[in-house]
VEXLUMMAR-58584 format. One line per field, with one value per residue (C-alpha): y, x, z; residue in one letter; residue number from 0. Coordinates in nm, 4 decimals, always signed. Example, Ala and Ser with C-alpha at 12.3 -4.5 7.8 and 13.67 -1.06 7.14 Angstrom:
c2: [-0.4500,-0.1060]
c1: [+1.2300,+1.3670]
c3: [+0.7800,+0.7140]
resn: [A,S]
resi: [0,1]
END
This chain:
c2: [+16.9082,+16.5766,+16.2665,+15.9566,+15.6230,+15.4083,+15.1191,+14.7202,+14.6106,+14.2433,+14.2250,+14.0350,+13.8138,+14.0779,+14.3548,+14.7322,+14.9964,+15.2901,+15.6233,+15.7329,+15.9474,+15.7398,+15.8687,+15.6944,+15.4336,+15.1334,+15.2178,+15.4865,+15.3182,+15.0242,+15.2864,+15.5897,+15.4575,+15.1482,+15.1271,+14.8706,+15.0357,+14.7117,+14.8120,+15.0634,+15.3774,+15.3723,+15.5393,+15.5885,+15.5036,+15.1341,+15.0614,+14.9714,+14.7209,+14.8534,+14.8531,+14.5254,+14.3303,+14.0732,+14.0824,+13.7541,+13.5926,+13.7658,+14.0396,+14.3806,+14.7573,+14.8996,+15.2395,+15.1870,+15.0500,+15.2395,+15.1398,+15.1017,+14.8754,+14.6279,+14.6002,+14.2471,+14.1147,+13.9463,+14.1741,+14.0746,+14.2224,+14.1561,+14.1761,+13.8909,+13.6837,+13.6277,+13.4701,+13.5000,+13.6783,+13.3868,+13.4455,+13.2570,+13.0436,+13.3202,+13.5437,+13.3217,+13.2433,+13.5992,+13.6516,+13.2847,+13.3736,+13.7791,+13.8243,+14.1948,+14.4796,+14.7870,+14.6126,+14.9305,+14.6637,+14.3452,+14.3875,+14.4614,+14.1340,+13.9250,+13.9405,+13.9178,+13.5636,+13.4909,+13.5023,+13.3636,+13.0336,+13.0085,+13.0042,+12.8054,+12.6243,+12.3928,+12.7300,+12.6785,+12.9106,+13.1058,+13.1529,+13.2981,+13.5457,+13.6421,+13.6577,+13.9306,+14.1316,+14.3133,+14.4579,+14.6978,+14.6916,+14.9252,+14.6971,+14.3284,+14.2478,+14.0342,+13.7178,+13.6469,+13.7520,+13.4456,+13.2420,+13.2770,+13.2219,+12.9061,+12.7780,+12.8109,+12.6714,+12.3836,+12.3547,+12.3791,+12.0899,+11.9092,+11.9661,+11.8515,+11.5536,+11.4019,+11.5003,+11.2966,+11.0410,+10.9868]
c1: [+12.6086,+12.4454,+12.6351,+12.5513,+12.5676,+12.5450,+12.3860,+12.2748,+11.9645,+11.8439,+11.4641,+11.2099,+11.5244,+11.6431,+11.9689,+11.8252,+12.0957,+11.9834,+12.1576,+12.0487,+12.1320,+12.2203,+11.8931,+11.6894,+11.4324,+11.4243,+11.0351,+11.1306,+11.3519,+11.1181,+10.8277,+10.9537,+11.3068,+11.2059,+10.8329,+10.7427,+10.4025,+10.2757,+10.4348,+10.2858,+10.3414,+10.1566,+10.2339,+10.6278,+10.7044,+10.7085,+10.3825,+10.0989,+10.3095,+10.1772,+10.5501,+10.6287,+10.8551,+11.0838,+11.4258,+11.7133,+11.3630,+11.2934,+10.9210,+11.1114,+10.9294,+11.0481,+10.9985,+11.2197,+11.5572,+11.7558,+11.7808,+12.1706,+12.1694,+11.9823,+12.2372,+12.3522,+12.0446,+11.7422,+11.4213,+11.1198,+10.7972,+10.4184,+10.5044,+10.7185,+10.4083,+10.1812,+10.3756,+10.2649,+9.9276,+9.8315,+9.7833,+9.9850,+9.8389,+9.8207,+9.7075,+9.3824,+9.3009,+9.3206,+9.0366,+8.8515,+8.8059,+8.7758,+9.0524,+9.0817,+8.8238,+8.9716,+9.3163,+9.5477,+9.6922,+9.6978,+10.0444,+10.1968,+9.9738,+10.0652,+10.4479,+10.4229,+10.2315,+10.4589,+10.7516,+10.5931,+10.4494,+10.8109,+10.9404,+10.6333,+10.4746,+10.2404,+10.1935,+9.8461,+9.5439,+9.6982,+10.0743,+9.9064,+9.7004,+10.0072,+10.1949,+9.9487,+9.9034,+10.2248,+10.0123,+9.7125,+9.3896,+9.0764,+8.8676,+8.8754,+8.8703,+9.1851,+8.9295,+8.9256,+9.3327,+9.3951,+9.0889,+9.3423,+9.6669,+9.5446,+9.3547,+9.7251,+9.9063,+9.6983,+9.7462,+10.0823,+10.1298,+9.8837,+10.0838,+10.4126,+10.2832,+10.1704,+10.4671,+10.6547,+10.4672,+10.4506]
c3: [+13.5017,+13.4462,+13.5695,+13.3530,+13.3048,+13.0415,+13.0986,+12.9711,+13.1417,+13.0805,+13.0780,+12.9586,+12.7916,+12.5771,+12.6794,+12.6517,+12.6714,+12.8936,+12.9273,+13.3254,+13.6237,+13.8898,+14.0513,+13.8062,+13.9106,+13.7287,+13.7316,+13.5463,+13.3009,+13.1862,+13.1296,+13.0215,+12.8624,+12.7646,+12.6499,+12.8982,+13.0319,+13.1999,+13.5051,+13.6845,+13.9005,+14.1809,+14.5506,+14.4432,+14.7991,+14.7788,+14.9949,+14.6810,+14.4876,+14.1473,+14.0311,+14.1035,+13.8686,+13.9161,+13.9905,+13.9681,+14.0442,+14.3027,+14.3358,+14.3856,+14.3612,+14.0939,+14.2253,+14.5171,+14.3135,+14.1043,+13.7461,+13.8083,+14.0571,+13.7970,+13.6060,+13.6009,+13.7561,+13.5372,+13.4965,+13.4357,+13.3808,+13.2935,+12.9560,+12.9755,+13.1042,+12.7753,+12.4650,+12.1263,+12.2208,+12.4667,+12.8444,+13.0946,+13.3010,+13.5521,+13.3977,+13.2592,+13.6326,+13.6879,+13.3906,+13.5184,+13.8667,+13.8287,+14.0014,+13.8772,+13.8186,+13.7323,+13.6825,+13.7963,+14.0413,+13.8304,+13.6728,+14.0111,+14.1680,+13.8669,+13.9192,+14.2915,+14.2321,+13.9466,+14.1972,+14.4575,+14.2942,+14.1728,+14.5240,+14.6955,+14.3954,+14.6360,+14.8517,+15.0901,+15.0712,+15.3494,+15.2527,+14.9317,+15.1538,+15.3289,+15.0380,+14.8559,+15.1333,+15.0193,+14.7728,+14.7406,+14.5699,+14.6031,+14.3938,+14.4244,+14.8210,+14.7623,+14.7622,+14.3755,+14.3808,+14.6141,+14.4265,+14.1061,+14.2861,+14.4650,+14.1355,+13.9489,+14.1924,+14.2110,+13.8304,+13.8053,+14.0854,+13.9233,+13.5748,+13.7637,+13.9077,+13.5891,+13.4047,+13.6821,+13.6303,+13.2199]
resn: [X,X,X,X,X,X,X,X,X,X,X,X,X,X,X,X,X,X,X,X,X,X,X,X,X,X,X,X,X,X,X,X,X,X,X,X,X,X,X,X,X,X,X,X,X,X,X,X,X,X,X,X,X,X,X,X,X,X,X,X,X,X,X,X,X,X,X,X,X,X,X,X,X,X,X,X,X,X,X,X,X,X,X,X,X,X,X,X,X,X,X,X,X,X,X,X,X,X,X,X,X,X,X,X,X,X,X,X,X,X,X,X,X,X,X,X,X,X,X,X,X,X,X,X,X,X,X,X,X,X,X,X,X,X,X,X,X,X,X,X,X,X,X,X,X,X,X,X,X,X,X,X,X,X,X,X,X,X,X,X,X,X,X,X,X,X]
resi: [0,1,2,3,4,5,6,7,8,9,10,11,12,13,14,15,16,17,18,19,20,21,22,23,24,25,26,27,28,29,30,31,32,33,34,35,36,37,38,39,40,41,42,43,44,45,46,47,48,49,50,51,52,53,54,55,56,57,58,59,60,61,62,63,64,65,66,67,68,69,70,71,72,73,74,75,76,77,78,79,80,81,82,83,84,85,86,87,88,89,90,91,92,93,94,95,96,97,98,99,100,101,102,103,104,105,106,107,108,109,110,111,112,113,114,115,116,117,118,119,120,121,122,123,124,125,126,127,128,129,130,131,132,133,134,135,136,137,138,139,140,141,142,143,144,145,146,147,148,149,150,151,152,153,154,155,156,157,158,159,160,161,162,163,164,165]
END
């Protein structure tokens, strides 16, 4: 007998009702439930960060939580980046400094800088190396990942400070 549970999870902004097993990763939700392929499934253990998406702000592996326990909380995802067919910010730096290559790991390194910046928007060179060594990539050499990061973050102060000032 199946035991479930019906669910509202709040991502992107919008409430999606889920019908799940309490064993249900919220990896598995947002792809297979949901539509939300941006996100993706990587180790399943919680060591490559490829299923990183945000949670109540916060970067969270997706494979590691069950969809449950996100109930109340805020989602977000790399879908929720881009609006109206424009990049973000971040994700332009990504393209601008090449910060990706065969992009298995981009959604994963996208959110984890999304959060991050959020908590340490005038983060230092270093704090953003520490910061995305959570993560894996076979590809880039991290170099161009942190190249992006730092080149956003510098934008974003940049943007702040002038808006303080006008």
């Amino acid at each position: 007998m199946s035991d479930r549970h019906l669910i509202v999870l709040n991502v992107n902004g919008e409430p999606h009702e889920a019908l799940v097993e309490p064993r249900k990763t919220l990896l598995d939700v947002l792809r297979h439930d949901l539509g939300l392929t941006g996100t993706h499934v990587g180790c399943e253990h919680g060591v490559c960060g490829a299923c990183t998406v945000l949670v109540d702000g916060e970067p969270v592996r997706a494979c590691l939580m069950f969809a449950v326990q996100a109930e109340s909380a805020e989602i977000r995802t790399v879908e929720s980046l881009g609006r109206d067919g424009e990049l973000s910010d971040l994700q332009r730096s990504f393209s601008e400094h090449h910060g990706l290559q065969c992009g298995f790991c981009t959604p994963g390194f996208l959110m984890l800088a999304e959060g991050f910046l959020a908590q340490r928007p005038d983060a230092g060179r270093e704090e953003i190396r520490e910061a995305v060594s959570a993560n894996l990539c076979r590809c880039t050499g991290y170099q161009t990942i942190v190249d992006a990061i730092e080149a956003t973050a510098t934008r974003r102060c940049h943007a702040k400070e002038k808006e303080a000032t006008a």
